[in-house]
C-alpha positions in Angstrom: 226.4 123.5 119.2 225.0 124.3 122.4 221.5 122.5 123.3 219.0 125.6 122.2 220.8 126.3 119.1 220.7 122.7 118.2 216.8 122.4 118.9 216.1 125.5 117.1 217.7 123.5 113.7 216.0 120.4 114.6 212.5 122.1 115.0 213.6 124.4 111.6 214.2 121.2 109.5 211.0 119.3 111.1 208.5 121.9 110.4 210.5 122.5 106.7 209.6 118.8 106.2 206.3 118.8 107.7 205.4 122.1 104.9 207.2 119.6 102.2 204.9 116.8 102.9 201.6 118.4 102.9 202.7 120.4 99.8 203.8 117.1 98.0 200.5 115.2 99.3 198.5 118.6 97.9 200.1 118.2 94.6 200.3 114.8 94.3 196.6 114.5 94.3 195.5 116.8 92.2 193.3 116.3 89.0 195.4 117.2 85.9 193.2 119.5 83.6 195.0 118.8 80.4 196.1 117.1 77.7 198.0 113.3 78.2 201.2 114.9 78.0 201.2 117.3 81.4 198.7 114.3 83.0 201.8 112.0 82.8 204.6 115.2 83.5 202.5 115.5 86.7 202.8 111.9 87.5 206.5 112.1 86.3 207.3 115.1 88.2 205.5 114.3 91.5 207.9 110.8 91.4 211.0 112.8 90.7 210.4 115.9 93.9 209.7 113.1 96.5 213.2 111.4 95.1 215.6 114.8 95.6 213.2 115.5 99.0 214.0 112.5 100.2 217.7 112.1 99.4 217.8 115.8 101.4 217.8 118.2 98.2 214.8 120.2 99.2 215.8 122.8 96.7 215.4 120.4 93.8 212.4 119.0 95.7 210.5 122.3 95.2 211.3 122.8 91.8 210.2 119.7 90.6 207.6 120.2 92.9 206.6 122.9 91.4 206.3 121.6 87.8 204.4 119.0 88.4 201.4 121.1 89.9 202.2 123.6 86.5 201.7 120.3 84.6 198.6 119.4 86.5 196.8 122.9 86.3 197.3 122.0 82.4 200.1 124.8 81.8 202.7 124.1 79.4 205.8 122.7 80.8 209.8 122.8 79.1 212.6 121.0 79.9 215.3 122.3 81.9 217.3 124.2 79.4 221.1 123.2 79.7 222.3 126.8 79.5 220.6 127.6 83.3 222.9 125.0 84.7 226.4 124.8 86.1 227.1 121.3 84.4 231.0 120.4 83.8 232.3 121.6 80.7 232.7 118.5 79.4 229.0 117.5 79.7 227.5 120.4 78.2 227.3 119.2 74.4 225.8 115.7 74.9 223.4 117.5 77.2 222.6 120.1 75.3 222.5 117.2 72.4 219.5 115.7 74.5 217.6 118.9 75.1 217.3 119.2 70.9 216.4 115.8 70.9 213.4 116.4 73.3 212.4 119.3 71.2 212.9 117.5 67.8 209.9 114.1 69.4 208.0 117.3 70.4 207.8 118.9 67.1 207.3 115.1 65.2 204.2 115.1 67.3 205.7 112.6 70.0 203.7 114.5 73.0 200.1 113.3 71.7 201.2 109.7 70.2 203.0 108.5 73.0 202.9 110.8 75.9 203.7 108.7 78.8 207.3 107.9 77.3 207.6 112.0 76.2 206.8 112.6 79.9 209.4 109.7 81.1 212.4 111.4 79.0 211.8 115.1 79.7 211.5 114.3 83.4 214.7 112.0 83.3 216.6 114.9 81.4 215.6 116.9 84.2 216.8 114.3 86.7 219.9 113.9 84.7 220.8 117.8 84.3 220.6 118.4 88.2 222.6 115.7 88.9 224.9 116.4 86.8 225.3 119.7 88.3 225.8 118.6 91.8 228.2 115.8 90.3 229.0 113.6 93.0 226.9 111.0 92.9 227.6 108.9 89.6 225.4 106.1 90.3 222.5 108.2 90.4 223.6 110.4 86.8 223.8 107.5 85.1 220.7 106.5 86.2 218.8 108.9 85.2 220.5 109.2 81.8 219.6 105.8 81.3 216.0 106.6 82.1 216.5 109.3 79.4 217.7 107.1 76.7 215.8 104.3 77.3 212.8 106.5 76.7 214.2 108.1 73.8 214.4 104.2 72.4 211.0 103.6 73.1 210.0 107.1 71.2 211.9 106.3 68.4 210.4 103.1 67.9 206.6 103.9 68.7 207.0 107.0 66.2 208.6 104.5 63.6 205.1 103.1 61.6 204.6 100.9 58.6 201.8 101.5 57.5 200.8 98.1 56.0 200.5 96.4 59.5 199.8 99.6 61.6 202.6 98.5 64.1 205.8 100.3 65.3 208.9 99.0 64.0 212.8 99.2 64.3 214.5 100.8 61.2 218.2 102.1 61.2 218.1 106.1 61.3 215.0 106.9 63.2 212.1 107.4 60.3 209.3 108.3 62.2 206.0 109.0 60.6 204.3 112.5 62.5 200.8 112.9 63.3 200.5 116.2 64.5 197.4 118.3 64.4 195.0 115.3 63.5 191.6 116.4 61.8 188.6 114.7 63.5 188.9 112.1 60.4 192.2 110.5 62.3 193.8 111.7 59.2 197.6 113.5 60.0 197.8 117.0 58.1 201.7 116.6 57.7 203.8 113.8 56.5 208.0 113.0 57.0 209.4 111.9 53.9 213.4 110.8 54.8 215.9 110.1 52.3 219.4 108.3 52.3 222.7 110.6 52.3 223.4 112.5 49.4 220.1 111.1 47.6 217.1 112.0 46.2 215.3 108.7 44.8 212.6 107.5 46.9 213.5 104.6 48.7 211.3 101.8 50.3 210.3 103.3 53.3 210.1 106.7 51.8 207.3 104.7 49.6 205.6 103.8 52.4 204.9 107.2 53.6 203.9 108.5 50.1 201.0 105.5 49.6 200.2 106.7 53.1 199.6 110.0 52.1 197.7 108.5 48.9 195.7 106.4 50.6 194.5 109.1 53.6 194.5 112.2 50.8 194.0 110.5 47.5 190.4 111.2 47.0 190.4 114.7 48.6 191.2 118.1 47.2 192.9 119.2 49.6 196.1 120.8 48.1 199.4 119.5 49.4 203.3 122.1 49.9 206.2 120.3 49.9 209.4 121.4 51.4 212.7 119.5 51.1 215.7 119.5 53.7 219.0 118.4 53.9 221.8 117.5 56.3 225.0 119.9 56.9 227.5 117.2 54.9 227.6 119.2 52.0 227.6 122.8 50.2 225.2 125.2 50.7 224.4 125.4 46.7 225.0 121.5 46.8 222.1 120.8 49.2 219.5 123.7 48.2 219.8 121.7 44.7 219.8 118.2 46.4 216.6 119.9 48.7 214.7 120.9 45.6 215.5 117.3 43.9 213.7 115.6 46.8 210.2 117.6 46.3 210.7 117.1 43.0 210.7 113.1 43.5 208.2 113.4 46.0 205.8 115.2 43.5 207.1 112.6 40.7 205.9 109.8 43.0 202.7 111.2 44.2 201.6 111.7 40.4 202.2 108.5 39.7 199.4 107.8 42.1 196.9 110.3 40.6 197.6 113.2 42.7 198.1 115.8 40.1 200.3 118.4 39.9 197.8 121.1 40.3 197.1 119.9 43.7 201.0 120.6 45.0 203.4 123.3 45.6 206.8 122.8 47.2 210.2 124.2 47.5 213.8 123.4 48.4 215.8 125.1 51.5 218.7 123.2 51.6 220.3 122.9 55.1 219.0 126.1 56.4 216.0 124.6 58.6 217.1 121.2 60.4 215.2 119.0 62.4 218.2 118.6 64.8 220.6 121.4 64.9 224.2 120.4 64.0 227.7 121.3 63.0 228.6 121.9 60.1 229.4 119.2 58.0 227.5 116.4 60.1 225.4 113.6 58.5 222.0 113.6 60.5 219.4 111.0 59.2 216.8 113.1 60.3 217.3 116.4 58.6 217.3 114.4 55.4 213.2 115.0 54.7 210.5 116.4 52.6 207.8 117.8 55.0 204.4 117.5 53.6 201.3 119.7 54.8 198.4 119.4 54.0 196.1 122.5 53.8 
């Protein structure tokens, strides 16, 4: 490379670096305008554009870049979807596995509960996906997927409540306990109700939920539609009957406590609206579930 030609890169690379910097510092110190959740994506995603800048990956740079000031002007901000990149073959499927897992804490309500640790998994996804697509430097894919998962354990157990002592705790197959839409009264508007495999009776921490639901909605008029759920381990006629069993024991146990029947509606649609997509024939704890709104 003769001497002009090489100090015609040099000077293209500085003043590329120089734009980088002052867009970073612009974005960096901005005042987020929304909710909790894109606060700590901008936070999130400001870290993660200085990492790929710095490692040389100015593409990536920008694009994080990018969503962070989105996340800061209070716009709403998705994970990467796995589709849009090049990712080995083998790969795809747990990735893709993540992506429905980020949308599933979404849709529990995990965004306004716990949004620092929502923010730390989608932006480690995001870190994991493009790293996975460039796929050469291992040390830093796992590293990022073990951000992801670490947060996802943290979600899980922040979204698991018991509601006699008001903490989070640990229970085997992820029962967490939305609070989505709260009315000024702190009060949730829709209750998870999760079952065992292939049952209907209301276990213990089933219970909890519905003396939750009696002790927040007990005294109000507010009516009350259940809809029951099941995993894809069985036939469809199987699990619409096993579906409409669980509103059935959920209304069962909800008049025991005074709420009578005139107050609820419900219905049964088997395995046609999980939580967490699947194949067929899969056993997923968390499709197991009677949803309950409150209107």
């Amino acid at each position: 490379m003769n001497f002009l030609l090489r100090f015609v890169v040099v000077a293209a690379g500085l003043s590329l670096a120089a734009c980088f910097n002052n867009d970073h510092i612009d974005v960096a110190n901005m005042t987020p305008s929304g909710s909790a959740l894109q606060s700590a994506l901008h936070q999130e995603y400001s870290a993660l554009s200085r990492v790929e800048y710095d490692e040389g990956d100015w593409h990536d740079g920008y694009t994080f870049l990018k969503k962070a000031r989105m996340s800061a002007e209070g716009q709403e901000v998705d994970p990467e979807l796995p589709w849009d990149w090049d990712v080995p073959e083998e790969t795809y499927e747990e990735l893709h596995d993540a992506w429905d897992n980020l949308g599933y804490w979404r849709r529990m309500g995990a965004g306004e509960r716990v949004p620092a640790l929502m923010a730390k998994a989608q932006a480690s996804y995001d870190c994991w996906i493009q790293e996975q697509e460039e796929n050469y430097q291992p040390e830093d894919i796992a590293a990022c997927r073990d951000a992801y998962y670490g947060a996802i354990a943290d979600i899980d157990r922040a979204m698991t409540w018991e509601p006699d002592a008001g903490e989070p705790m640990a229970m085997p197959g992820a029962t967490p306990r939305p609070a989505v839409a709260p009315e000024a009264t702190g009060k949730p508007r829709f209750y998870t109700i999760f079952f065992d495999w292939d049952k209907s009776d209301i276990n213990p921490i089933a219970q909890r939920v519905i003396d939750a639901i009696v002790a927040d909605w007990g005294s109000e008029s507010a009516s009350m539609e259940l809809v029951g759920h099941t995993d894809r381990s069985g036939g469809d006629a199987y699990n619409q009957a096993l579906s409409e069993r669980r509103v059935g024991s959920v209304t069962q146990a909800l008049g025991q406590q005074g709420i009578g029947g005139g107050r609820i509606s419900g219905y049964g649609v088997g395995e046609g609206d999980p939580a967490v997509p699947t194949a067929d024939g899969v056993r997923e704890p968390r499709n197991r579930r009677v949803v309950v709104t409150i209107n």
